[in-house]
C-alpha positions in Angstrom: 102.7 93.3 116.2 100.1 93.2 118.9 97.5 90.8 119.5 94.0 91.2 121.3 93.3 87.3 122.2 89.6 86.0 123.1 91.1 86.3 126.9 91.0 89.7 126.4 87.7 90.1 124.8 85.6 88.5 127.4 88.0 90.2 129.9 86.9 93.4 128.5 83.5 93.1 126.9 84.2 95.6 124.3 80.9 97.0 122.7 82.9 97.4 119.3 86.1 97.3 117.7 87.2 100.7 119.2 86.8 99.3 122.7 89.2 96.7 122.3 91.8 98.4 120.7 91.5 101.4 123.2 94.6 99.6 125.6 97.4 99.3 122.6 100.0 101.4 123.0 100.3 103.6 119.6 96.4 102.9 119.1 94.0 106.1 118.8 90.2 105.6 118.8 87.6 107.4 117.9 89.9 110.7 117.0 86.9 112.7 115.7 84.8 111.9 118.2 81.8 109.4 118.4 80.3 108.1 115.4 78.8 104.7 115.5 78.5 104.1 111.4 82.0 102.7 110.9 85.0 101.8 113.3 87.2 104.8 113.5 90.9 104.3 114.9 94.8 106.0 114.5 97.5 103.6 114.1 100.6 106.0 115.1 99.1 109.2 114.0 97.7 107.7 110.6 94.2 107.4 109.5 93.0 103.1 109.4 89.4 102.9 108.7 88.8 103.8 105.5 91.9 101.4 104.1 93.3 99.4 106.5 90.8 97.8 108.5 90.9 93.9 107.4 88.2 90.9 108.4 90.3 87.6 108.0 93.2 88.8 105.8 90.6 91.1 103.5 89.9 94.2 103.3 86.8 96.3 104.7 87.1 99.1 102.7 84.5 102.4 103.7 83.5 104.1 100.5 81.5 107.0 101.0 80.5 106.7 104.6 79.7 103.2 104.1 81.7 100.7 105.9 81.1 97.3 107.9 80.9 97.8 111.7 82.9 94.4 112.9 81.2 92.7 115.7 84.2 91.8 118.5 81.7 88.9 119.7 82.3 86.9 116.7 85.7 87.6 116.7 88.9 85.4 117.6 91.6 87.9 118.4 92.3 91.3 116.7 95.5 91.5 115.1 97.4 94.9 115.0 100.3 95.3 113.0 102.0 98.7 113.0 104.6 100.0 110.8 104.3 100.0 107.1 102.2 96.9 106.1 101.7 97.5 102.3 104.7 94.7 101.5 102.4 91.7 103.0 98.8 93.4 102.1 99.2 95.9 99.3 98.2 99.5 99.6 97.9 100.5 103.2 98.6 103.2 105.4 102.1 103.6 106.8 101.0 103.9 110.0 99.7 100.0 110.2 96.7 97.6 109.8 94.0 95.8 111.7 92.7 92.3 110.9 90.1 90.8 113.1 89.9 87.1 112.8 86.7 85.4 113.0 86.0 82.6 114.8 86.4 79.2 113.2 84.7 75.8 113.6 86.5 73.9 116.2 86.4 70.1 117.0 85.4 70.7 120.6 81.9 71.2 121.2 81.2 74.6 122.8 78.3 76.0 124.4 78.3 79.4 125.9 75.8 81.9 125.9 74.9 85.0 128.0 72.0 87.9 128.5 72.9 91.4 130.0 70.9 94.8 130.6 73.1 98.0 130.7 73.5 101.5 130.1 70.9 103.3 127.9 68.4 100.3 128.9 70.7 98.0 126.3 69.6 94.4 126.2 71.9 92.4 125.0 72.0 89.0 124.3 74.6 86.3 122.7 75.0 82.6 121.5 78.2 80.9 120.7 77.5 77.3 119.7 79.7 74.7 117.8 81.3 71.3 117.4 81.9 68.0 115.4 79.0 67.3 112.8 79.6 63.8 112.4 81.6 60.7 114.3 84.6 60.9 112.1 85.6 64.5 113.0 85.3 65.6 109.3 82.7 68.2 109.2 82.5 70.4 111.9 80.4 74.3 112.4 80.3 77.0 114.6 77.1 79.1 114.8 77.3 82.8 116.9 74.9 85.3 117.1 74.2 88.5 119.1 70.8 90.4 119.1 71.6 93.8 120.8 68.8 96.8 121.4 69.3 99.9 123.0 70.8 103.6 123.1 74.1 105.4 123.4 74.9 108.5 124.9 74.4 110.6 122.0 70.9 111.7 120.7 69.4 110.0 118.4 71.9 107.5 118.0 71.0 103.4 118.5 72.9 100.9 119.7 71.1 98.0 117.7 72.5 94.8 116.1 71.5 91.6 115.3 74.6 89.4 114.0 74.5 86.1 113.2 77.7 84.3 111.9 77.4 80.5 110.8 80.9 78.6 110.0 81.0 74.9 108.7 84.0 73.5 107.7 84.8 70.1 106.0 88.2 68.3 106.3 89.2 65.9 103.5 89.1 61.9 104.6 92.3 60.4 104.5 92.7 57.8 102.0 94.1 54.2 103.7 97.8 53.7 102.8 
């Protein structure tokens, strides 16, 4: 099992789930070149993103050359598990799976945000925002989003996104003993 953690992912910046799994060992991205529809990606010589590409523990299935692109900003750490993984998750490849883990509401508050300008004339910019709702630490919500315009470095090809992932969460109270 190897793990991409959110150290990694603002170490590395990775435009989209292919960037960040491009440094595991056994990990082959983008094998038939660039396409930008769907993440694309070899886990020891076996095909992942049509079946085994997973979004917290469920499956993104592509169907006819439609698939969901997963955003690594909104994402807590990338899980790869390689080796047969059909015992835990039903039919899979043999050669692994992939399940990137959102991130969840948190009691902390956080507020972190940030604008860039790259290649292509990208503009990108991103807001992670979250904490305690009320006093008693019961409801709590995370709100990210990411509005991205620009090129890539094929023709006619875009590099535009705008994601927006809201979380609440509610906790039971705890009844007096």
């Amino acid at each position: 099992i190897s793990v991409v953690t959110r150290k990694q992912l603002d170490d590395r910046q990775p435009g989209q789930l292919e960037d960040a799994l491009s440094y595991l060992a056994g990990v082959t991205i983008s094998p038939w070149g660039v396409d930008d529809r769907f993440d694309q990606c070899l886990i020891r010589g076996f095909d992942l993103c049509t079946s085994a590409i997973y979004r917290d523990g469920l499956p993104q299935k592509v169907i006819d050359f439609s698939g969901f692109k997963i955003e690594p900003y909104g994402l807590e750490r990338i899980e790869v598990l390689k080796g047969p993984s059909s015992v835990l998750y039903g039919e899979n490849e043999a050669g692994g799976m992939v399940n990137a883990v959102t991130k969840r509401p948190t009691d902390k508050p956080i507020y972190d945000g940030f604008l860039s300008y790259g290649s292509f004339n990208t503009v990108e910019a991103g807001l992670d925002i979250g904490g305690p709702i009320d006093d008693a630490g019961v409801w709590s919500y995370r709100l990210t989003g990411l509005v991205r315009n620009g090129a890539l470095e094929t023709d006619y090809s875009r590099n535009d996104r705008i994601f927006v992932a809201p979380a609440p969460s509610g906790s039971r109270m705890r009844r007096p003993r």
